[in-house]
N, C-alpha and C positions, 0 to 999 in steps of 0.2 A: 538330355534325357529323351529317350526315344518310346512312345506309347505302346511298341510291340516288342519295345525288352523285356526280357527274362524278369525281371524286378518289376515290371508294370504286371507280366502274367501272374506270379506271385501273389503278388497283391491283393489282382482282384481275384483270384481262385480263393485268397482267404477271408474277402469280405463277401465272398458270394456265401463260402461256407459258413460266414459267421452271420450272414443273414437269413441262411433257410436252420438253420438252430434258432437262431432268434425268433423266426416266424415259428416255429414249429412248437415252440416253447410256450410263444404266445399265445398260442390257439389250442395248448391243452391246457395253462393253469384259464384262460378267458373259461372252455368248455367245463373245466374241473368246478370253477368259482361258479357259473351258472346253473350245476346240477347241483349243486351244495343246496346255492340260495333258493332253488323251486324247490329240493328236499324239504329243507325249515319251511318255506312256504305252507307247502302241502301239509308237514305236521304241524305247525300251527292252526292253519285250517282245519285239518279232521280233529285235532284236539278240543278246539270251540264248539264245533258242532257235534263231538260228543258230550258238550256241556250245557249246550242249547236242548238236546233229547231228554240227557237225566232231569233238566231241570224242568222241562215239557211233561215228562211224564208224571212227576211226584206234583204238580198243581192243574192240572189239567182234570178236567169237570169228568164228574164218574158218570154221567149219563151215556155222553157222546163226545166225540171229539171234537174239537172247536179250533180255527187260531187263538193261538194263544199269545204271542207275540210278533213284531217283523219279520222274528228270525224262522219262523213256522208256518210256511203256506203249501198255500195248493198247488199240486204237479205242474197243473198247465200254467199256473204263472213263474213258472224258471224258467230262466233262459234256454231257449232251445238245445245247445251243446250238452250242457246241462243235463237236459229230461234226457236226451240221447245215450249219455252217460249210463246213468239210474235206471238200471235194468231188473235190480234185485233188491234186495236188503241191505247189503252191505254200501258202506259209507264212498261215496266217489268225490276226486277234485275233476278241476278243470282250472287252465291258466286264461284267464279275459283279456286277450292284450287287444283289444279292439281300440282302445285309445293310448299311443305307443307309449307318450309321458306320463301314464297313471295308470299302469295293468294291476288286477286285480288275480287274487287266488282263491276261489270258489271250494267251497264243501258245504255235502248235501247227503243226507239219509232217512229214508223212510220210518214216518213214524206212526203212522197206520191212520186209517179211514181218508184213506188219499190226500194226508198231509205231508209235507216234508221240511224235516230240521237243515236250516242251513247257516252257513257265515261266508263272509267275504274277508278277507285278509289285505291291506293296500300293500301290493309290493314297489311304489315309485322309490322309498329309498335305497330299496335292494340296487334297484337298477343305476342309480343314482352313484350309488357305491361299485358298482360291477363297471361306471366307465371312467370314474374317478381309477379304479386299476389299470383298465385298460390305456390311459392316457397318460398314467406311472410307468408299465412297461415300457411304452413307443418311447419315453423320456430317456430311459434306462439302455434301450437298444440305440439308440442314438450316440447316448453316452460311450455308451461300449466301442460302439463303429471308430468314435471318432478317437480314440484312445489305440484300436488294435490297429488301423487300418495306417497311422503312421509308423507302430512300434513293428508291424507286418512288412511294411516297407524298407522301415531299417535295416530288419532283418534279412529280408530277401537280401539288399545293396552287401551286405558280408559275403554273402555267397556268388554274386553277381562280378562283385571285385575281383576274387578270384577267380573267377570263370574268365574274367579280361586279360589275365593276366597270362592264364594260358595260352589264350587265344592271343594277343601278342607276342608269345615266347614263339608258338608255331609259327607264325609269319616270319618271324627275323631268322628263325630255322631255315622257311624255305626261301627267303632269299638270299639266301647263304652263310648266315653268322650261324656257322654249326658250336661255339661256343656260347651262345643263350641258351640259358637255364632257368628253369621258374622258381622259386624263391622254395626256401626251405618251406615247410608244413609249420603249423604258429602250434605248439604242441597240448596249449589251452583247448583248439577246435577238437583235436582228434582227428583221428585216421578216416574220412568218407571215403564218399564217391570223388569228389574236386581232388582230392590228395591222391587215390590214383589214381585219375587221369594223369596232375602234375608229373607224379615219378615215371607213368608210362611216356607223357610226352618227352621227360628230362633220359630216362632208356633209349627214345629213338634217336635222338639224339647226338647222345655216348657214342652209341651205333653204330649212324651213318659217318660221325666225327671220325670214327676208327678206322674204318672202310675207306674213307676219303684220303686219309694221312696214309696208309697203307698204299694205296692205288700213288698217291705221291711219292711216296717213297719210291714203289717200284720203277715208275718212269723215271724219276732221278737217278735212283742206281743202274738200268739197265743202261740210259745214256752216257753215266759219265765211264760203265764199264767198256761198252764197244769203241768210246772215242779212240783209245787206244789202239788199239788191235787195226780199229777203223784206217787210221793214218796211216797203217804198214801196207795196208792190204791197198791206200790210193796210190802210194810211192809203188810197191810193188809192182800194179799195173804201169803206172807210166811206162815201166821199164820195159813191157811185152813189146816185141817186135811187133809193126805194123799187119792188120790183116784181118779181118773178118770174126776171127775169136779174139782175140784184142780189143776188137771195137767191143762188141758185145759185153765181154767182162767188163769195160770201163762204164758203160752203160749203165750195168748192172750196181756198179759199186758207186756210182755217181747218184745212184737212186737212195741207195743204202746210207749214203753220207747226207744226203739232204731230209732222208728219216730220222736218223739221230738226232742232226741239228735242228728240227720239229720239236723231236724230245727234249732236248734240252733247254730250247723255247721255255716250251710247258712248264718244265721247271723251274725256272725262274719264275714266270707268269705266276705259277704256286705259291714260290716263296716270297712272292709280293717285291722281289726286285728290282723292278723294272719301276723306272719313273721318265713322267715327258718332260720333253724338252719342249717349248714352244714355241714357233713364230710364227709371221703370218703366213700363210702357205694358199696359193692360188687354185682350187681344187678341180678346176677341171683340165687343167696341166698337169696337174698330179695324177689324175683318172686317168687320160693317155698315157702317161708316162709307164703306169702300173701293167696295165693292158700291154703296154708294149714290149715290158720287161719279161711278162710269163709266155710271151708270142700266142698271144689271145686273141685275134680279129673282134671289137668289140667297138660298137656305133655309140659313141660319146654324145648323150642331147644335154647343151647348158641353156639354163635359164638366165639370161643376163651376165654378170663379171663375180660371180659368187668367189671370195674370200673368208678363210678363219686363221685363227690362230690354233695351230695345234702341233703336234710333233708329227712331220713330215715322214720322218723313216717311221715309223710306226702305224699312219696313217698308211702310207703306202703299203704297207704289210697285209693289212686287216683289206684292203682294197684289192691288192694283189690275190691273196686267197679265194676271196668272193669270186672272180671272177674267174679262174683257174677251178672252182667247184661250178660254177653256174659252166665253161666249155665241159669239162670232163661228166659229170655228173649230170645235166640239164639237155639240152639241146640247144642249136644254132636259129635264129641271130642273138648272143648275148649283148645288151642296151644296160649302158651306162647311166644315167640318168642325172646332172647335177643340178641343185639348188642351193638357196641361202642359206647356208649350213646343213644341209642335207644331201644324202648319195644312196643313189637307188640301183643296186644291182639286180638285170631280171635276165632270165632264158628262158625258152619257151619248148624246155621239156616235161618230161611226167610231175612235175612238181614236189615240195618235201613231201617226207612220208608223215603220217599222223603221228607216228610218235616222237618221232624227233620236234615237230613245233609242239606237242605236248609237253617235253620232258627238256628242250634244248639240247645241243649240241653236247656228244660225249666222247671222249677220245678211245679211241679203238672200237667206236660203234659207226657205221658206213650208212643205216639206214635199211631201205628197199634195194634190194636187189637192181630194180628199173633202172635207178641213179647209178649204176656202175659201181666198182669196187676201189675200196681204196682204204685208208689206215683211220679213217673219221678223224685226223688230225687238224686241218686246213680251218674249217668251222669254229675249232676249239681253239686254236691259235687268235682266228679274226675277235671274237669273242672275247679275249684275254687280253687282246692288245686294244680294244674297244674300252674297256673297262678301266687301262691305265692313261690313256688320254679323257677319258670324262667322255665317253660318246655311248648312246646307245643304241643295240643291236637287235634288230628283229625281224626275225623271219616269218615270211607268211606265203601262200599260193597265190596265185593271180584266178580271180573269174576267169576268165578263159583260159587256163591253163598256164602253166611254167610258174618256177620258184623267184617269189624276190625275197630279197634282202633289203632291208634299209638300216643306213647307218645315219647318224641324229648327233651332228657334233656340238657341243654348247656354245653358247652365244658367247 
């Protein structure tokens, strides 16, 4: 489980969300519960001290006025807030929280000859009550947390699953199983977003699959249609009397024979055909041997007596080509390079082009122009025959310029 998966971000966007609701909630019924309780306060309070007045005035001495009770003194003995208040006639509070675990709710109203009716109200169990809720909420949001924030998770990992699912279909895609397909749609979910991406990805698919068997196709039937014709037109040459145009057409059609047989290559390579044969095979005898066969001038460096087992005509194949692309296509000195299961072909021209080590070797794709011209066969061949002995192939630029290759035989 990775802390910056799609199912961790989930998560926590819904416990973040489900914490600023909870705070928010909390701090309006807290503000809601607190104006309530100083309302009752307050009318409590002014309702006493309008009880303290009526009953000041109907016993209170007909001379002058007097205290008459505690509840009935003189201005200047209130509390400052208080007289501050008491501007007029009309009845005022005040909240005394001067002592935070015992505040008090004050009411006060003039009752003439510089006397004033007042009460005090104890609000400690209001408050008392107001954090008994508050410590009910935090109880509650905790509860909540801890109940959403796994059922939030679960939920996300449904969605998440399938997001992996795709994202594995497209990988085995692009390394070539154009027959992965992402799983039907569960028809319980319904139709999202995750369903079409899935049928968009399972579309591309289809697509390229078609595209690919197509392009197969075509190499297959153009090869196995010219083979024929191919053979009349070799015999046919033989037959030209010697000379200068003779030479030339045979040239020509020698070129034309060794294109087909590429094609036909490929084809097979396609139809998965082709299987190795194996034995041990001495590789840097095999590396001159190859060089020597394409009339390639090429500096063979071995590291020690390096042997594998692997299929020899095939290896020689895939060995052969590389180096026959690195003379034609690259430039001179082309350097061999062998190791303990490894073979490094390099030249030291313009190097590949970017999109060919982007996208790999395509057939009847040549690349840049720099590299010279030619049917992009040779690559896709090496490639193909790489693949059926278990080796792998990869192309890259040298720092200092010119194209290698390395081929990666298994142990």
């Amino acid at each position: 489980m990775r802390p910056g998966s799609l199912r961790w971000k989930v998560a926590t966007l819904i416990t973040l969300a489900c914490c600023a609701v909870t705070a928010v909630v909390g701090v309006l019924v807290h503000r809601m519960t607190v104006d309530r309780s100083m309302a009752l306060g307050e009318g409590r309070a002014l309702e006493a001290v309008e009880k303290v007045v009526e009953s000041y005035r109907v016993n209170a001495p007909v001379e002058e006025f007097t205290p008459w009770t505690e509840q009935v003194k003189p201005f200047e003995e209130l509390p400052e807030p208080l007289r501050v208040r008491l501007t007029g006639e009309e009845a005022v509070t005040w909240y005394d929280d001067g002592k935070p675990e015992q505040p008090w709710m004050w009411a006060a109203r003039r009752v003439g000859g510089g006397l004033v009716a007042t009460s005090a109200m104890e609000m400690g169990s209001d408050l008392l009550r107001l954090r008994a809720l508050d410590r009910a909420m935090v109880r509650a949001a905790l509860t909540a947390l801890a109940v959403v924030v796994p059922v939030s998770v679960g939920l996300a990992e449904l969605a998440n699953r399938r997001l992996r699912r795709v994202a594995v279909t497209a990988r085995r895609i692009a390394d070539g199983d154009l027959d992965a397909r992402v799983a039907a749609p569960d028809r319980r979910i319904g139709r999202d977003e995750i369903a079409d991406i899935s049928a968009a990805v399972d579309s591309m698919a289809a697509s390229l699959q078609y595209r690919l068997l197509a392009e197969q196709r075509f190499t297959a039937d153009v090869a196995h249609d010219l083979r024929t014709p191919l053979m009349g037109l070799v015999a046919a040459a033989g037959l030209l009397d010697e000379g200068e145009a003779a030479d030339l057409v045979r040239d020509r059609v020698g070129v034309l024979r060794a294109l087909v047989e590429d094609l036909l290559e490929v084809s097979r390579l396609d139809a998965g055909a082709e299987v190795a044969e194996r034995v041990r095979v001495p590789l840097a005898e095999l590396a001159e041997r190859s060089a020597a066969r394409v009339g390639v001038e090429a500096r063979v460096i071995v590291s020690g007596n390096p042997v594998a087992e692997t299929d020899p005509r095939r290896l020689d194949r895939v060995l052969a080509n590389l180096v026959l692309n690195a003379d034609r296509h690259g430039g001179q000195p082309v350097e061999i390079t062998v190791g303990d299961h490894v073979v490094e072909v390099r030249d030291h021209g313009p190097g590949f082009p970017a999109e060919l080590l982007a996208d790999g070797p395509r057939r009847f794709r040549t690349g840049a122009a720099e590299r010279g011209r030619g049917h992009g066969l040779g690559l896709t061949i090496a490639l193909g025959q790489a693949h059926v002995i278990g080796a792998v192939l990869t192309l890259a630029n040298a720092p200092d310029g010119g194209a290698v290759a390395t081929l990666r035989l298994p142990s």
